[in-house]
C-alpha positions as CSV (number, residue, x, y, z in Angstrom):
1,X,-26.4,-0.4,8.5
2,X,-24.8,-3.0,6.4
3,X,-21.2,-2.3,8.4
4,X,-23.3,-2.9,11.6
5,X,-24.6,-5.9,10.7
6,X,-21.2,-7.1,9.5
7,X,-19.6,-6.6,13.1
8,X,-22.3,-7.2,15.4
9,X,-21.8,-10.7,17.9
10,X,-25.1,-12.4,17.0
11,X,-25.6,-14.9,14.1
12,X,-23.7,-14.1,11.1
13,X,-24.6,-14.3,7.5
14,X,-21.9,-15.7,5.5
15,X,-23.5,-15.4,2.1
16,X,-24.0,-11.5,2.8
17,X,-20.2,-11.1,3.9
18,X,-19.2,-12.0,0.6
19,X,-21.8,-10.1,-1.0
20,X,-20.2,-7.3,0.7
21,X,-16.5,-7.9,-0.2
22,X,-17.2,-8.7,-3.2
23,X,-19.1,-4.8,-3.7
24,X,-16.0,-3.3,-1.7
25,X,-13.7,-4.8,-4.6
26,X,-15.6,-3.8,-7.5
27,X,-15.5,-0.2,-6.1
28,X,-11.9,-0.2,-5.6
29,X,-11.3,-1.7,-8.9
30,X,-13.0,0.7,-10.7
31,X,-13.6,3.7,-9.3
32,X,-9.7,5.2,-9.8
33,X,-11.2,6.1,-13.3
34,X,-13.2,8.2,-12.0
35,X,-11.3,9.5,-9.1
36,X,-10.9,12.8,-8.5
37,X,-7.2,12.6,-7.0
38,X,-4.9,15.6,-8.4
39,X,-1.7,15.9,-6.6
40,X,1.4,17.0,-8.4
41,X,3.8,15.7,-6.2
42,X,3.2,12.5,-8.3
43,X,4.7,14.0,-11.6
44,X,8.1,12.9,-9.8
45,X,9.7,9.8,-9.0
46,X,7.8,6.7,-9.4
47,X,4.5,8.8,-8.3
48,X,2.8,8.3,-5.0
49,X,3.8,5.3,-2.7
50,X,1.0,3.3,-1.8
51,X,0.9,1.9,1.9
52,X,2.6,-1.7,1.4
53,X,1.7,-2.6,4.4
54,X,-1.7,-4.4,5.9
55,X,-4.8,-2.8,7.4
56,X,-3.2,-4.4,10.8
57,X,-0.2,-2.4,10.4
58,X,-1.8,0.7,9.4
59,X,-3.6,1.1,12.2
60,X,-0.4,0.4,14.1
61,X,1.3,3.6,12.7
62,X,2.4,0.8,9.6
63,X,4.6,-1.5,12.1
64,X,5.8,-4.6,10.3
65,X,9.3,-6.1,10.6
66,X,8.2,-7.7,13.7
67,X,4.7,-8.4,13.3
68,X,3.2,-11.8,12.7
69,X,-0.3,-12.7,13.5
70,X,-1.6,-16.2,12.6
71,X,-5.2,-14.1,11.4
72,X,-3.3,-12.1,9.0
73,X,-0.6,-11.6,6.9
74,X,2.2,-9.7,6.6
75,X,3.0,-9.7,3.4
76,X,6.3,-6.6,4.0
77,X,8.1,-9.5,5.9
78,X,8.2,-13.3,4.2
79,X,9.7,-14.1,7.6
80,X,6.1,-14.0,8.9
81,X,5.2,-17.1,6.6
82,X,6.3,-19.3,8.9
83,X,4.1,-18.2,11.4
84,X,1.5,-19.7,10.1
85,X,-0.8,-21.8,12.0
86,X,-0.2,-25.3,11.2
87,X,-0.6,-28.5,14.2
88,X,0.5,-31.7,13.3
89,X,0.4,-35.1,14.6
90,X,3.0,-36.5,17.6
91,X,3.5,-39.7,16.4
92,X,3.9,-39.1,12.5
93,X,5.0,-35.8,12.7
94,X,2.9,-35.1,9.8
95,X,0.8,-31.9,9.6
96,X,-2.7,-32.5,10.4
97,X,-4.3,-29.0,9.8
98,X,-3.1,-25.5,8.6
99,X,-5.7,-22.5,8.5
100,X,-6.1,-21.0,5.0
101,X,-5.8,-17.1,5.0
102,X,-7.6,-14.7,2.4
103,X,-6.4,-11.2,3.6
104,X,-8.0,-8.2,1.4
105,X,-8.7,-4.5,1.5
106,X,-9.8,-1.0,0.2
107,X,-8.9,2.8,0.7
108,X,-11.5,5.5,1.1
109,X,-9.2,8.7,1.0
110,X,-9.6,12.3,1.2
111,X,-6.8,14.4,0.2
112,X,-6.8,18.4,0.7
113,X,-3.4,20.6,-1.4
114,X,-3.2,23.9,0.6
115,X,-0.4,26.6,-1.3
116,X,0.6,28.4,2.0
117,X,0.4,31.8,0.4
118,X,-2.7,31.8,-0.7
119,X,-6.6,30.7,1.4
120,X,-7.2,28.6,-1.4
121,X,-7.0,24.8,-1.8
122,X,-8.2,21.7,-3.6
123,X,-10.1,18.4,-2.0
124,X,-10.6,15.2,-3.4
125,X,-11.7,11.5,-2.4
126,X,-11.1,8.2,-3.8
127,X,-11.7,4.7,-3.2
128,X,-8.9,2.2,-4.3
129,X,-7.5,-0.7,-4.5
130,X,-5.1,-1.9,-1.6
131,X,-4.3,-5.5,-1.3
132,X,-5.4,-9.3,-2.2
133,X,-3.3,-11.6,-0.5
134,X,-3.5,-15.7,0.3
135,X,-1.6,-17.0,2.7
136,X,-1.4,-21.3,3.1
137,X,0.9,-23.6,5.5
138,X,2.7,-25.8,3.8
139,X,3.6,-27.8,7.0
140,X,4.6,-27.3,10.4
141,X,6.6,-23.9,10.7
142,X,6.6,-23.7,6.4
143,X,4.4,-21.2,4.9
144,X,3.5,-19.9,1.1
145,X,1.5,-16.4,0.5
146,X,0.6,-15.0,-2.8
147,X,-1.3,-12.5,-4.2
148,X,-1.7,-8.6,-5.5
149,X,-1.6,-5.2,-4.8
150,X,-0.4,-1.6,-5.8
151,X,2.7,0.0,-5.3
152,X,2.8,3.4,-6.8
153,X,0.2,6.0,-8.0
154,X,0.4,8.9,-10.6
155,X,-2.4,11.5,-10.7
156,X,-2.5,14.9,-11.9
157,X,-4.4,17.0,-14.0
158,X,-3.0,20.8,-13.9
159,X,-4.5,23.5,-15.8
160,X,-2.1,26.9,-15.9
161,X,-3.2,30.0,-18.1
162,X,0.0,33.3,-18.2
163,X,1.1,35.9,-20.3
164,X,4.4,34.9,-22.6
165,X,6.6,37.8,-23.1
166,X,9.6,38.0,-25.9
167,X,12.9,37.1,-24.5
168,X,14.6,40.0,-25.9
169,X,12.3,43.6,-25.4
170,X,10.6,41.7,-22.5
171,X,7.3,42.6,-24.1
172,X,3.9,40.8,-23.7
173,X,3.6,38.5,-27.3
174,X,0.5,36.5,-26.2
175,X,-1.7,34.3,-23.6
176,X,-1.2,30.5,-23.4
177,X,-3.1,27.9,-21.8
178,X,-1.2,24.3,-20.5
179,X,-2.9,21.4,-19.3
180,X,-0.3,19.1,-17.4
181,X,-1.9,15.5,-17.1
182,X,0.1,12.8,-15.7
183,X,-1.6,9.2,-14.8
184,X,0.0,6.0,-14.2
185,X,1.5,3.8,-11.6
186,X,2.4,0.5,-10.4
187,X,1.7,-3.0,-9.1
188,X,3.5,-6.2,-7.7
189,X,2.5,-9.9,-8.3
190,X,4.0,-11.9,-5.6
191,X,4.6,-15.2,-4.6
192,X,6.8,-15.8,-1.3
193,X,7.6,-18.7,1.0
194,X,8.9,-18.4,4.5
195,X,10.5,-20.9,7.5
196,X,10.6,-21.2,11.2
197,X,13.5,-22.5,12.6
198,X,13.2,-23.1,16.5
199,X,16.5,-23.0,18.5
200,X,15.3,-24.2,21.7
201,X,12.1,-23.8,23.5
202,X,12.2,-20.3,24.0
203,X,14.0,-19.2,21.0
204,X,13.3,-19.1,17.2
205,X,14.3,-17.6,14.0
206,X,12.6,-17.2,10.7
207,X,13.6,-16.3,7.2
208,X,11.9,-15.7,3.8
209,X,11.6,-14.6,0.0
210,X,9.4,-12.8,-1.8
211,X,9.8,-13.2,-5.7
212,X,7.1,-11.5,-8.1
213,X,6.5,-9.0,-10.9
214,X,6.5,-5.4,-11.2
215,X,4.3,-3.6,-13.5
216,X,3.2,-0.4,-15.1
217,X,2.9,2.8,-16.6
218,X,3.5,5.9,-17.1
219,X,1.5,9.0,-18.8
220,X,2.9,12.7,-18.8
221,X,1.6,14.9,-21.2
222,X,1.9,19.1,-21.6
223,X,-1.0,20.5,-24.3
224,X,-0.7,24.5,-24.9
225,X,-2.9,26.3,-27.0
226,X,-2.9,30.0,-27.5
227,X,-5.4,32.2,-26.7
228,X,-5.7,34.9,-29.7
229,X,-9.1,36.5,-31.4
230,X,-7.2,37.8,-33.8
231,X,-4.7,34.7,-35.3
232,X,-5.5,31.2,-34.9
233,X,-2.8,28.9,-33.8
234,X,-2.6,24.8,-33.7
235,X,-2.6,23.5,-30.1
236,X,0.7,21.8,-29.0
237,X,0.7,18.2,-27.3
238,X,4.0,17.1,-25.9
239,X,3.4,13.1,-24.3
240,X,5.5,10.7,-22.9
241,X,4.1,6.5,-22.4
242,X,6.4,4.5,-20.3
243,X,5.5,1.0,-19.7
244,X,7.5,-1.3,-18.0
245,X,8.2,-4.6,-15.9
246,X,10.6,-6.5,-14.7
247,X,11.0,-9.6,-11.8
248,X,11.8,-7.9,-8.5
249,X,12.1,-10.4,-4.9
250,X,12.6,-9.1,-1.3
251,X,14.0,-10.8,1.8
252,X,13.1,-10.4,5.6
253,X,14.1,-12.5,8.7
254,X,12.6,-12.6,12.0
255,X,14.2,-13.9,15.7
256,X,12.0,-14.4,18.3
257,X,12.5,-15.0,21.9
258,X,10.2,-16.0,25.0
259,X,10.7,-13.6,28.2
260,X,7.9,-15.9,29.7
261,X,5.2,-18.0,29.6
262,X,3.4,-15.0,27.5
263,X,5.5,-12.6,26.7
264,X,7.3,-12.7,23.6
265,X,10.2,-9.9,22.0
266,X,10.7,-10.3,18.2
267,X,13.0,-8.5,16.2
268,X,12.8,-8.5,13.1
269,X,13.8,-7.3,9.1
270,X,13.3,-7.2,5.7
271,X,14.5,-5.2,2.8
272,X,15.6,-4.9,-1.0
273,X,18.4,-4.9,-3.5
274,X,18.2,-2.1,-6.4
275,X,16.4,-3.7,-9.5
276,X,16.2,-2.8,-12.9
277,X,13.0,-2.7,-14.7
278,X,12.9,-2.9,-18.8
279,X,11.0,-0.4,-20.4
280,X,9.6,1.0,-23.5
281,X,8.8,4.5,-24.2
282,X,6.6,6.1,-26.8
283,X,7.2,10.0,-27.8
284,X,4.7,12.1,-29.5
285,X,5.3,15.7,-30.2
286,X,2.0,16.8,-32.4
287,X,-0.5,19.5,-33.3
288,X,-3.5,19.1,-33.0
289,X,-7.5,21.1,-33.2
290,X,-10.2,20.2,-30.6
291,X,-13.4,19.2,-31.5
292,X,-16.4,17.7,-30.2
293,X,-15.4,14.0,-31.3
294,X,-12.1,14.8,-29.4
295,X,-8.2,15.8,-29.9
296,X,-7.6,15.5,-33.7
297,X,-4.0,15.6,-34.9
298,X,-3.4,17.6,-37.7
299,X,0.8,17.5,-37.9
300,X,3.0,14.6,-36.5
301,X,6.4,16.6,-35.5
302,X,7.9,13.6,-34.2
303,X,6.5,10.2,-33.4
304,X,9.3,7.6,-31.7
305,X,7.6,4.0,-30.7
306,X,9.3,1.8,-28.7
307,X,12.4,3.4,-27.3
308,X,13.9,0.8,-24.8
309,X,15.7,2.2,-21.5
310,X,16.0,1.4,-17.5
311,X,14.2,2.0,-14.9
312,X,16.4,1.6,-11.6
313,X,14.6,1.0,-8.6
314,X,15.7,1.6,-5.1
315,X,17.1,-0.5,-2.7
316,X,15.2,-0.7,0.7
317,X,15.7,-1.6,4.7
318,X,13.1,-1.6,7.2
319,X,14.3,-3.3,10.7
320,X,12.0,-3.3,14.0
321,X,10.5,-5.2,17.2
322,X,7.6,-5.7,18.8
323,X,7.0,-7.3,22.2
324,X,3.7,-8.8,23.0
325,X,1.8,-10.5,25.3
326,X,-0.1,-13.2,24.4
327,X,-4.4,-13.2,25.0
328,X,-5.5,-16.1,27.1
329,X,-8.6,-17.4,28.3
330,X,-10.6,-14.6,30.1
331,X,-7.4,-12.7,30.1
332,X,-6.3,-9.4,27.8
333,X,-3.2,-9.0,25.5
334,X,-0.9,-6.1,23.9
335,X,1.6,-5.6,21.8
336,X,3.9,-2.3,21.2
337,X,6.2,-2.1,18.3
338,X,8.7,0.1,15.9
339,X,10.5,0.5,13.0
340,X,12.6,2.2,11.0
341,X,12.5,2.2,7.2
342,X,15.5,3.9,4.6
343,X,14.8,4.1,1.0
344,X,17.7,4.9,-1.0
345,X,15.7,7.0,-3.8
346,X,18.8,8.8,-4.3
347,X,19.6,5.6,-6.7
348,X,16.7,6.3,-8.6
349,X,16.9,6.8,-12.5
350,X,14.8,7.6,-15.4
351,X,16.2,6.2,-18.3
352,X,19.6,7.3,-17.1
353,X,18.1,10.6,-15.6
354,X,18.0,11.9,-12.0
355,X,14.8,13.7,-11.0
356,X,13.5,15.2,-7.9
357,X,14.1,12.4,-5.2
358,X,16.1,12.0,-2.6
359,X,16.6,9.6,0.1
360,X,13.7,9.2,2.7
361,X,13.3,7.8,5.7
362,X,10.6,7.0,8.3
363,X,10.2,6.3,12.3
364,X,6.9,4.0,12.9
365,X,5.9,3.2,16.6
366,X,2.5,1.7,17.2
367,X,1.0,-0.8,18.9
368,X,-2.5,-2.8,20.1
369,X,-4.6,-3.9,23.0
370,X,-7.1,-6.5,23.3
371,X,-9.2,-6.1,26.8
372,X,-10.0,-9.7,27.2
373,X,-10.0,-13.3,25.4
374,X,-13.0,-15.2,25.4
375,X,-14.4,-17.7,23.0
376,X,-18.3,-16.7,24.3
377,X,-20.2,-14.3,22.6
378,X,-20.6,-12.6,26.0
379,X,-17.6,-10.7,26.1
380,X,-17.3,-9.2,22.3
381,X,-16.2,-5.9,23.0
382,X,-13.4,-8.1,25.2
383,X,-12.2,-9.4,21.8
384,X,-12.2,-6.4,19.5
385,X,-8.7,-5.5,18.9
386,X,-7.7,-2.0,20.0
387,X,-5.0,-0.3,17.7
388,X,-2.8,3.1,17.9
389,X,0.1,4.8,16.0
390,X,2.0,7.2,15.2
391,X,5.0,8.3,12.4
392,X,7.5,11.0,11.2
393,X,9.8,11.1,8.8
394,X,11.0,12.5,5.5
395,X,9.4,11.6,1.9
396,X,11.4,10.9,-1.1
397,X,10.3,13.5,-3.2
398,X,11.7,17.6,-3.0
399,X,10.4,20.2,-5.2
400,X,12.4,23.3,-3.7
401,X,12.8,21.6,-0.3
402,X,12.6,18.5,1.6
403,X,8.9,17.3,2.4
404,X,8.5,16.4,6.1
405,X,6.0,14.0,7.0
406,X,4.1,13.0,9.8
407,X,0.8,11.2,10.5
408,X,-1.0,9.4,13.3
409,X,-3.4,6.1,13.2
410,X,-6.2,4.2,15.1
411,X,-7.3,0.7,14.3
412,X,-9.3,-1.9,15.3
413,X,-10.3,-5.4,14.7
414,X,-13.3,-7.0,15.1
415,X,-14.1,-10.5,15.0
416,X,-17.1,-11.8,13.0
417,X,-18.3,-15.0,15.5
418,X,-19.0,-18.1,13.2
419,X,-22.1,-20.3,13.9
420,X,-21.3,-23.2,11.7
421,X,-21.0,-26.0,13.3
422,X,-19.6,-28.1,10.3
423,X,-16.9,-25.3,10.0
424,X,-15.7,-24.5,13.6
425,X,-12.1,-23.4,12.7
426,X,-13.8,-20.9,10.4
427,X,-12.7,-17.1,11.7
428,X,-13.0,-13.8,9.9
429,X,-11.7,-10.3,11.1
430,X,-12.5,-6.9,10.2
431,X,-10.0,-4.4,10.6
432,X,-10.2,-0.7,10.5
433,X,-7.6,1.9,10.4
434,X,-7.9,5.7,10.4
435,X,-4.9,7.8,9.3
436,X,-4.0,11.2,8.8
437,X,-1.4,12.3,7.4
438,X,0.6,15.5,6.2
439,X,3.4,15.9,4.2
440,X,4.9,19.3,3.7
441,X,4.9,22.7,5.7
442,X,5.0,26.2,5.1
443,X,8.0,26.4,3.2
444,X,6.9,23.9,0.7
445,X,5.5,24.9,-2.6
446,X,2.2,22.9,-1.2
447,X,0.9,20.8,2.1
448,X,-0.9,17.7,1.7
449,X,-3.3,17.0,4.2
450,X,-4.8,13.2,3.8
451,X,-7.4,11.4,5.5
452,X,-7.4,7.6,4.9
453,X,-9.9,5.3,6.0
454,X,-8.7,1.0,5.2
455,X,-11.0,-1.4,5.1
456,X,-9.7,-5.2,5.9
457,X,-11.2,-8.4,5.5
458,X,-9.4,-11.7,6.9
459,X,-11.3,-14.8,6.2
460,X,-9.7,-17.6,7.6
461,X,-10.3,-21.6,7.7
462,X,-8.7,-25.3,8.1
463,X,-7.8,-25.9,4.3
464,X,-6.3,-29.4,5.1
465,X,-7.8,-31.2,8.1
466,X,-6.7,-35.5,8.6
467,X,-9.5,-37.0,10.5
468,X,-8.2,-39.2,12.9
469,X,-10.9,-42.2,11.5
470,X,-11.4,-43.2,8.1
């Protein structure tokens, strides 16, 4: 009932929103220490990429080069920073108001591995973290967004018991037990500025900069113990701690171009050298006995702190359009849109290693429909955004073969009414976006199945507001 409440038309209570949110954020923030999530794809690589783009997007199949909506932000492209609402005054030419933009969100997911040979498989859900985001304009067609959110995951937790045999009579010497853990990932701290340069009155083009931080970690351990009634052997633990960090900045433009008094074509981009993150690695190779206090190491074979390497991160390019018409009063609106994104994982190193990655690519077509625009309360379902998707392409990792993946999307958006008076520029948006995905097939060592559901708040006010009196 509380999600009910949240989206109905009738009076809404602020005070509760926040209550909510601020629930929502906690649960995200937490609860990946107690997730469930086991998927061994993520040994490789950087781990599991996170969706980078908005709840918006994702419900758009994850559209983004071209997309800029005044209620959100799209944090992919900095282009869409100067997008940002902002009026100003005709005879100073001074801004007079900009709306404020707090865009946020969390992941409820559902992930099923399937091994194609056998009827067996492995589910698990999650609730994470996916994006905190402020967007501000800093005058008329200038615009400044900031914020947090993740970019890779690593979960795993394997547990393989088989018969070792001697290499040189082939005979059966004893049974072993390994437990493969791997846990980890990523995040980016961001702070990017955008601009909107109009050409004439029909034409425009924007460009921007992200600049931030990248940070992490990294945590692959291997602990084998024999299984013997007869001989007691010391259990074996073989871990690996990465952490690293390093500056990291993106780019995107933006050209957009009136075909009439409502429709508008944008085209747009945004991408990303090949950076090089610092890192420092710890090595532990140790015995060790279990007891009921925990793992207690009994021999330190070798113990190396503070190895320093490279990380080298991929360059990037994701280029699209979208064409939309504009809502007016009483009257609908709709946008289409598509893109295509290239990673070039093949650059990716390990401390000067290759691994298991290879260059991926995706095709993303999606787009939205609102019914009708009316600022009443009579016409709500008129104003809840309508959103669709769909995507293919091929991931970076391969185990054995290349992983095809595909996955379609719905989305909506629904507008939360405001009754303050003393506020009337105030709006907030909840957005929706359902996703499933699958990556692999039958000739993959295992299919992923995942269902996503995003949750997306958008809060949204007049942060700087010049009365025309003082």
């Amino acid at each position: 009932m509380p999600l009910a409440k949240l989206i109905t038309p009738k009076k809404t209570n602020l005070l509760g929103t926040f209550r909510i949110l601020f629930s929502l954020i906690l649960i995200a923030l937490f609860s990946p220490a107690f997730s469930q999530d086991n998927s061994p794809y993520t040994r490789y690589g950087m781990g599991d990429i996170v969706p980078s783009t908005n709840v918006n997007s994702r419900g758009m199949g994850g559209i983004s080069a071209g997309y800029n909506d005044f209620l959100s932000i799209n944090f992919n492209n900095p282009a869409s920073y100067g997008s940002f609402q902002a009026i100003k005054e005709v005879r100073s030419n001074k801004l007079r108001f900009g709306r404020a933009i707090l865009d946020l969100g969390v992941n409820l997911e559902n992930r099923t591995l399937r091994d194609p040979k056998i009827t067996e498989s492995f589910t698990a859900s999650n609730a994470l973290f996916s994006h905190l985001q402020v967007g501000v304009p800093l005058k008329v067609n200038w615009g400044l967004s900031f914020g947090l959110r993740p970019v890779t995951r690593i979960s795993y937790l394997i547990d393989r018991s088989e018969r070792i045999y001697d290499p040189n009579t082939n005979l059966p010497i004893d049974s072993v037990n390994t437990l493969y853990k791997g846990d980890g990932g990523s995040y980016m701290a961001t702070m990017g500025i955008g601009h909107r340069i109009s050409i004439n009155l029909k034409q425009s083009i924007s460009f921007g900069v992200n600049t931030g931080y990248i940070f992490g970690r990294q945590d692959y351990s291997a602990r084998r113990s024999f299984v013997n009634d007869s001989v007691e052997y010391k259990a074996g633990n073989f871990q690996t701690k990465t952490n690293f960090g390093s500056l990291f900045f993106n780019m995107g433009m933006q050209y957009q171009v009136s075909l009439d008094s409502t429709l508008v074509l944008t085209f747009g981009a945004f991408g990303n050298l090949k950076h090089k993150f610092n890192a420092t690695q710890d090595m532990i190779r140790e015995t060790y006995i279990s007891t009921l206090a925990g793992n207690l190491t009994i021999d330190s074979v070798f113990h190396q702190n503070d190895l320093e390497g490279e990380i080298e991160y991929p360059s990037s390019l994701t280029a699209g359009f979208t064409l939309k018409r504009e809502a007016q009063a009483l009257k609908g609106g709709w946008m289409i849109g598509v893109d295509f994104n290239q990673g070039k994982w093949s650059e990716y190193r390990f401390y000067g290693q290759t691994d298991s990655v290879i260059d991926k690519w995706e095709l993303r077509l999606g787009g939205e429909i609102r019914p009708s625009y009316s600022a009443g309360r009579k016409s709500y379902l008129g104003n809840v955004i309508y959103r669709a998707g769909f995507f293919f392409g091929r991931d970076y990792i391969k185990v054995k073969d290349q992983l095809p993946v595909w996955g379609t999307t719905l989305g909506l958006g629904l507008p939360i009414l405001s009754q303050n008076r003393f506020s009337p520029g105030q709006v907030t948006m909840v957005n929706l976006a359902f996703e499933f995905i699958r990556r692999g097939n039958n000739n993959n060592l295992l299919t992923d199945n995942m269902f996503r559901i995003s949750i997306g708040f958008s809060l949204s006010d007049f942060w700087f507001n010049k009365k025309k009196y003082e």
